[in-house]
C-alpha positions in Angstrom: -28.6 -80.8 -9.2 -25.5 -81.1 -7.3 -25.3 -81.2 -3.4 -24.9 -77.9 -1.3 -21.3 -77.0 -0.2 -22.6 -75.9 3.2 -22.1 -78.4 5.3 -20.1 -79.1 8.9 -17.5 -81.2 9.0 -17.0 -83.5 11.7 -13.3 -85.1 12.4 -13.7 -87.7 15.4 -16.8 -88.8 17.0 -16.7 -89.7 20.6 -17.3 -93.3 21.6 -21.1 -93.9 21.2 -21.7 -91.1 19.3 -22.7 -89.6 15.6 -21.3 -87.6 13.5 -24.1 -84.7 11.8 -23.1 -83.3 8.6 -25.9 -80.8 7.5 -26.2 -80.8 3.5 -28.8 -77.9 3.3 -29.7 -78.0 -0.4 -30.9 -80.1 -3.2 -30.7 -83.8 -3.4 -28.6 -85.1 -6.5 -24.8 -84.8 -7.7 -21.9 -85.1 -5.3 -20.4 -83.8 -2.2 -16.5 -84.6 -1.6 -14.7 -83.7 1.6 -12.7 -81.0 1.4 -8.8 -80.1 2.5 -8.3 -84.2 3.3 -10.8 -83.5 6.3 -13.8 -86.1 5.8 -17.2 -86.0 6.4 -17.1 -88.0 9.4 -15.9 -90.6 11.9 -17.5 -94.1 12.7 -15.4 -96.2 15.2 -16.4 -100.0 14.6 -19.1 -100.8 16.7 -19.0 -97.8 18.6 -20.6 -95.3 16.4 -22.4 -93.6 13.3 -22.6 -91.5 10.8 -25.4 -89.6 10.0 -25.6 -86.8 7.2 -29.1 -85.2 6.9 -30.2 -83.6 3.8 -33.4 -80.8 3.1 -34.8 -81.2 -0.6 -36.6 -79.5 -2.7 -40.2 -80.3 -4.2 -38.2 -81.9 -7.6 -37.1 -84.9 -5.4 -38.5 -87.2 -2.6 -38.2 -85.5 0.4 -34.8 -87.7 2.0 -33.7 -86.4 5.0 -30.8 -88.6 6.1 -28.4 -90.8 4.5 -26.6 -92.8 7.5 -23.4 -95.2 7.4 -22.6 -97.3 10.3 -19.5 -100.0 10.6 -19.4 -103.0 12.2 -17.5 -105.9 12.4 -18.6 -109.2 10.5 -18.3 -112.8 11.5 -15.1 -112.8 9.9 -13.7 -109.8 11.2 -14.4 -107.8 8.1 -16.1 -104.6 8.2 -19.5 -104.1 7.7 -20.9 -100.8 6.3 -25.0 -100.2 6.6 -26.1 -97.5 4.4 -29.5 -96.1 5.1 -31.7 -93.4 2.9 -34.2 -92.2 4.9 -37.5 -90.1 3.9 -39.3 -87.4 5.9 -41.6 -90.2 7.2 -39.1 -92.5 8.9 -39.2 -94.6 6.0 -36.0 -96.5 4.1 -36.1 -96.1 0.7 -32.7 -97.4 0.1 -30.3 -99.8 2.1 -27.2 -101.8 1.4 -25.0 -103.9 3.5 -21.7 -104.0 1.9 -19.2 -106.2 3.1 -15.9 -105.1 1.0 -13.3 -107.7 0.5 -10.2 -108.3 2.6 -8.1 -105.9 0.0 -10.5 -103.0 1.4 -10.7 -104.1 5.4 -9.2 -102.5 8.2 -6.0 -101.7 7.3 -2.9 -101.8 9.9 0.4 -99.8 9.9 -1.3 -96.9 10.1 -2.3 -97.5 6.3 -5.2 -96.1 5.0 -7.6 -97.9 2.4 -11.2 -97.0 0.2 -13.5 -98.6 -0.8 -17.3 -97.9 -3.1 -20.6 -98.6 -1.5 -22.9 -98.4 -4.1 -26.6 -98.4 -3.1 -29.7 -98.3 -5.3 -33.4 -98.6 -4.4 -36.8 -96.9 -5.2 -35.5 -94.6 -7.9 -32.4 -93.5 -5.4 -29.2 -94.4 -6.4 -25.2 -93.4 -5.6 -22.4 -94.8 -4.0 -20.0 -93.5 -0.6 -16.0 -93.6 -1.1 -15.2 -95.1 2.4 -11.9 -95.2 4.1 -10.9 -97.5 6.6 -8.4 -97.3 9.1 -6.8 -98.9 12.2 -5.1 -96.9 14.9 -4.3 -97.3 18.5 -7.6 -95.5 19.6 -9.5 -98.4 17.5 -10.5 -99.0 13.6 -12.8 -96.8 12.4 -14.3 -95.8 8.5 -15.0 -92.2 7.1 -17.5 -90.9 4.4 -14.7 -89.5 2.3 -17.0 -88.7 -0.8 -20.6 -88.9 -1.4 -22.9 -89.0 -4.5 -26.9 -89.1 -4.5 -29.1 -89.2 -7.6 -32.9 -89.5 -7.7 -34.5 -91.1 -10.7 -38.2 -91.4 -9.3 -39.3 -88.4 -11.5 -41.9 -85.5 -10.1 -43.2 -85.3 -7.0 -46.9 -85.6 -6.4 -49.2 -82.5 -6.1 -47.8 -79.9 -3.2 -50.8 -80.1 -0.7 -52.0 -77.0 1.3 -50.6 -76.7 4.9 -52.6 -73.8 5.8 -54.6 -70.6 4.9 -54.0 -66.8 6.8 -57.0 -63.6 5.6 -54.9 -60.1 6.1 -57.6 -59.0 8.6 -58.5 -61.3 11.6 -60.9 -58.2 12.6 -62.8 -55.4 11.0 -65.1 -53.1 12.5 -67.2 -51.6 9.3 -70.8 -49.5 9.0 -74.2 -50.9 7.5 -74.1 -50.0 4.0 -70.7 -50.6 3.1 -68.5 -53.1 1.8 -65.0 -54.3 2.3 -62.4 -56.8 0.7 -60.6 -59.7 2.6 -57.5 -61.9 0.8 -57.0 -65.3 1.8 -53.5 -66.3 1.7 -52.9 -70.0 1.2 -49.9 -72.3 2.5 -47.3 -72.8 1.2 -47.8 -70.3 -2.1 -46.7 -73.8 -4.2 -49.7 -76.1 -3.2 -51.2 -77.4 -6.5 -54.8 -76.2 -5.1 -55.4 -72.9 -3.9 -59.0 -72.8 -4.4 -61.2 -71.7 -1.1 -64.5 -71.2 0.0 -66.2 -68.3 1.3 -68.9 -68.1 4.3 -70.4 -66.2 7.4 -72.0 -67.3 10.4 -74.5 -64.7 9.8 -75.7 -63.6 6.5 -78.5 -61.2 8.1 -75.5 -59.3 9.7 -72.8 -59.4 7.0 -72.7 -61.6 3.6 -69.6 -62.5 1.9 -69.3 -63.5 -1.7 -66.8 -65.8 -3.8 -64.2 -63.4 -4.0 -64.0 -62.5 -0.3 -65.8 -59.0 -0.6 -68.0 -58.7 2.6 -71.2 -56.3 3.0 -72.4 -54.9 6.1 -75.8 -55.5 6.4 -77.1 -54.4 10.1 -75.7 -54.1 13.4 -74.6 -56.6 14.5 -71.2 -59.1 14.6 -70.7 -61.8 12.5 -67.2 -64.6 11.9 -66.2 -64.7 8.4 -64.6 -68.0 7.3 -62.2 -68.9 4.0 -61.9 -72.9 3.6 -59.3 -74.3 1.6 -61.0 -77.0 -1.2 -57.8 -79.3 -0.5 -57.1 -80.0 3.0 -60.1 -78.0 4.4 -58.0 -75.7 6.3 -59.7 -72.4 7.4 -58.6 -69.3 9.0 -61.5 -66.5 10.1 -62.1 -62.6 10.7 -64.7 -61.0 13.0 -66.7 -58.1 11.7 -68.3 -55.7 13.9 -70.9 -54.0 12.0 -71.9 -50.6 13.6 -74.9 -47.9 12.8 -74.4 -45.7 10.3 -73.2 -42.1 11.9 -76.3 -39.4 11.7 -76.3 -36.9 8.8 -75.0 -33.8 9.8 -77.5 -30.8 8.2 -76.4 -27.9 6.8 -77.3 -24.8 8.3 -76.1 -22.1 6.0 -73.6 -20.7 3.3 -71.4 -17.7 2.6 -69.0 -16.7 0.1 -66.0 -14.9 0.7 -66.8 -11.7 -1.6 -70.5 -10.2 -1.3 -69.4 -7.8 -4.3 -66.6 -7.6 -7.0 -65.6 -6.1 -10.1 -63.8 -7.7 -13.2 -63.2 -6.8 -16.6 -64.7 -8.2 -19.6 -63.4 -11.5 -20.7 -61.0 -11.9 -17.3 -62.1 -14.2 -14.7 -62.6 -14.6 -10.5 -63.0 -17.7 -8.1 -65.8 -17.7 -5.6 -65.3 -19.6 -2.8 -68.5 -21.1 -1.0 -68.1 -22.4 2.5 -70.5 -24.5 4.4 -72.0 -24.1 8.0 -71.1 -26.5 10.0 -67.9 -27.4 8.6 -69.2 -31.2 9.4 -72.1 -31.3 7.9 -72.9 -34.4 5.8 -73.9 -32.9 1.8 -71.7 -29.9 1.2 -72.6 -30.3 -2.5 -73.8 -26.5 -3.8 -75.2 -25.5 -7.5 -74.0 -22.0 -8.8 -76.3 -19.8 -10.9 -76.0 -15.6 -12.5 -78.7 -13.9 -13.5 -77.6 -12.1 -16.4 -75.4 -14.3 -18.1 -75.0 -11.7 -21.1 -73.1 -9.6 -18.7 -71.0 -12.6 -16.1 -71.4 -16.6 -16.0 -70.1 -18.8 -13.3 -69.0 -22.6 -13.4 -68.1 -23.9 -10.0 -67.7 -20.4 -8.5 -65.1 -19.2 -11.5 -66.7 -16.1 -12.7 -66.1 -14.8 -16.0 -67.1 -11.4 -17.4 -68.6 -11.2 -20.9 -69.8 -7.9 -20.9 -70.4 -4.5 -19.5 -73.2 -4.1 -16.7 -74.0 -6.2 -13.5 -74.8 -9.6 -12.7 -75.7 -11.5 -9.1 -74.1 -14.7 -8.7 -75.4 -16.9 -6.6 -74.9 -20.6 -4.6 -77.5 -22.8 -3.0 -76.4 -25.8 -1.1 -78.2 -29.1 -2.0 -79.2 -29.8 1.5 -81.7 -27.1 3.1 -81.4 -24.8 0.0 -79.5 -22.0 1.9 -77.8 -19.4 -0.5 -75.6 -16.5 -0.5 -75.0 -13.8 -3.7 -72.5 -12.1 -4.5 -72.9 -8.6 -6.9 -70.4 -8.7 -9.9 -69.9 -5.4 -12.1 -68.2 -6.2 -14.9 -66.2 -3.0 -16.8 -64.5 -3.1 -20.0 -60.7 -4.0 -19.6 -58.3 -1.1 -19.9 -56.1 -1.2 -22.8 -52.7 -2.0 -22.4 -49.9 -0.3 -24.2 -46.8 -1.2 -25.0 -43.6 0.0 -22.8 -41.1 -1.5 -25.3 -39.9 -3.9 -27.4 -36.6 -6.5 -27.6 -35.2 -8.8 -30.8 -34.2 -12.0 -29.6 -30.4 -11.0 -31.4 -28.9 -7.8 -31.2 -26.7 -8.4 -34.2 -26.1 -11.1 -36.6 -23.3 -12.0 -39.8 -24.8 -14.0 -42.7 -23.3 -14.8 -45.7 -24.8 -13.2 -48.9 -27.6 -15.4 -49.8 -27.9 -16.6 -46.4 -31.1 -16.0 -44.0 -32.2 -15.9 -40.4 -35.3 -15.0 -38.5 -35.6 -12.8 -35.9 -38.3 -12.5 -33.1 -39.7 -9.5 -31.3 -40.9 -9.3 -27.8 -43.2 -6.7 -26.9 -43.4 -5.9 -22.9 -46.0 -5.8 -20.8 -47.0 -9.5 -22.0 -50.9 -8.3 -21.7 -50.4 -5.4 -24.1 -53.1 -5.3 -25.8 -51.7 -4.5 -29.1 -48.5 -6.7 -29.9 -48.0 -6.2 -33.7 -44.5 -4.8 -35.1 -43.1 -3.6 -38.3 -39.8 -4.6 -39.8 -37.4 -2.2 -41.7 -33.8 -2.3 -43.0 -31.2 0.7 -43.2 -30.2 -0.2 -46.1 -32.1 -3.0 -48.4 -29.2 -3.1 -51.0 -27.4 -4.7 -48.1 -30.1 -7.0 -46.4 -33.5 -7.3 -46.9 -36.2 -8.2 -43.6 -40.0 -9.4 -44.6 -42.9 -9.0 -42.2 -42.0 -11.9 -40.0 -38.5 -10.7 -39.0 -36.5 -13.1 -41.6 -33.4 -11.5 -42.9 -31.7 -11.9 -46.1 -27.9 -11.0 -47.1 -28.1 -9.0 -50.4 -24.1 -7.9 -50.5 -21.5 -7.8 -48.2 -21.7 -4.7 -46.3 -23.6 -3.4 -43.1 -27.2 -2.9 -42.5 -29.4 -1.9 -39.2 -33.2 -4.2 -38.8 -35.4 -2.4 -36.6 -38.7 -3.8 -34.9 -41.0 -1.3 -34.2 -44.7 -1.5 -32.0 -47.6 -0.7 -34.1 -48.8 0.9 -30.6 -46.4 3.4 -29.2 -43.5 3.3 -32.0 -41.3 1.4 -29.4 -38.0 0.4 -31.5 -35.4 -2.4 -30.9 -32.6 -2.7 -33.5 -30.3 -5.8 -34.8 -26.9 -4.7 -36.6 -26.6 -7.1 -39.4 -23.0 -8.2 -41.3 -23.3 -9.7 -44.8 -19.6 -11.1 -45.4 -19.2 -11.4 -49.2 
């Protein structure tokens, strides 16, 4: 998993000072300086450098890898190399004192060297230069490479727990849901626990679901199983509102008249408009001649019927007087054929359809004919057949009224 590109380079460090490079990704491949800048300046025993690193849950959690340079009993430089954990703790060091072939070069020459470092499953090496100028000798990380060999991490542990309500103000009787969110969504254990500081008041089961159970005010807590963490909601539990009784009911027709085997919607409306149990059952006395479900109103037959509707709470009713007639008969005002003319070869076929207008005429049947049948024959359903080549008229024509359309038909031979 190779280092993250974003990091800051830093090209001098002032006497006394570090140098921070941020490497904001994953522990594990290599990060090189780029455009001959480097990742930082150390002056012999003046200064530092420290590059701090964020990993992920793959690899120990390192947070700094450090380099300082200082001068040896011999005059050769000395480089420290430090890996350093979340906790303060070293889990890898080296002191690497390179031979006189890699010390402080003069002239304005520039020279490398490898560190390599390995300890505690961390391993990798830093590409120094060294350098001696007017302004002093100094060493730069020129090239960095980390690996980590320890395997897994251990179990993620829980940091914390949040409920999506930290209040909730709810009426004896009824019920509610709380969700427990546990931190950080990773942790190996999200298992919680469930409890109230007052069952009489509200209960709570294993899932979260809470039940009012009288006035009253009660904390509900969730308890993470690893860590004990907890995080709480107050409920309020507050009286039920009165009932509100119904004091009457109308409908918004007291008579009507329909025709056999078409339909009408009733409409029923309750007094007060906030009362409690609006619920109503709807009932006909003669259901030969008109029945009702849920106020629709159908006629079956000619004579009169009373519909009526009683509300559930106080038994109030209203009626409504339905005559029911027999349904005029529609008759046809014309007729259309879905082509007005067609060319078929002989042998060839091709159905026509007929529309009759109004759509609710009562009688919708047509006849078929041809002008000619030695030129094109038409069945009962409108298909057409060429006989010869030639021309031929198909007419449509209403049982009810004689209404005609026509279709001019060419049979190509």
């Amino acid at each position: 998993m190779p280092l993250a590109t974003d990091w800051k380079v830093e090209t001098d460090v002032p006497s006394g000072g570090t140098a921070t490079c941020e490497i904001t990704n994953n522990i594990g491949g290599s990060l090189t300086a780029k455009e001959g800048n480097y990742l930082g300046l150390a002056y012999l025993n003046k200064s530092k450098i420290t590059i701090s690193v964020t990993s992920t849950a793959e690899f120990q959690n390192i947070t700094s890898i450090g380099l300082d340079v200082a001068a040896s009993d011999n005059g050769k430089p000395t480089f420290s190399i430090l890996v350093v954990d979340a906790s303060g703790n070293t889990i890898a060091a080296l002191a690497e004192n390179l031979d006189s072939k890699n010390g402080f070069a003069t002239g304005g020459t520039k020279k490398w060297g490898h560190a390599d470092f390995a300890a505690n499953g961390v391993s990798g090496y830093i590409k120094i230069l060294t350098y001696a100028s007017s302004s002093g000798k100094y060493a730069a990380i020129d090239n960095i490479s980390v690996t980590h060999s320890a395997g897994p991490a251990g179990p993620v542990a829980v940091t914390g727990v949040t409920l999506d309500k930290t209040s909730l103000s709810i009426e004896a009787g009824q019920t509610a849901q709380l969700t427990a969110t546990v931190q950080p969504g990773n942790a190996d254990n999200q298992a919680v626990t469930w409890s109230s500081s007052d069952n009489n008041v509200v209960s709570v089961d294993a899932t979260g679901k809470i039940t009012a159970n009288t006035k009253g005010s009660a904390t509900i807590t969730v308890t993470t199983a690893d860590g004990g963490k907890t995080a709480t909601c107050t409920v309020t539990v507050t009286e039920p509102a009165a009932p509100v009784a119904v004091t009457g009911v109308t409908l918004n027709k007291n008579n009507t008249t329909i025709y056999t085997g078409r339909t009408e919607t009733l409409t029923a409306t309750i007094q007060p408009a906030d009362a409690t149990n609006k619920a109503v059952t709807w009932t006909s006395n003669n259901t030969g001649v008109a029945t009702v479900n849920n106020g629709v109103v159908t006629g079956v037959s000619v004579g009169t019927a009373t519909i009526t509707v009683k509300t559930t709470d106080g038994g109030f009713t209203a009626t409504c007087i339905v005559k029911v007639e027999e349904a005029p008969i529609v008759h046809p005002t014309g007729v259309s054929i879905s082509k007005t003319s067609i060319n078929l070869q002989i042998g060839g076929s091709e159905t026509l359809t007929a529309t009759v207008t109004p759509a609710d005429a009562n009688n919708k049947n047509v006849t078929w004919s041809t002008s000619d049948a030695t030129v094109a024959a038409v069945d009962k359903n409108g298909k057409v057949t060429g006989i010869k080549a030639g021309n031929a008229t198909i007419t449509a024509t209403t049982e009810d009224g004689n209404k005609t359309a026509t279709c001019n038909i060419w049979i190509n031979g």
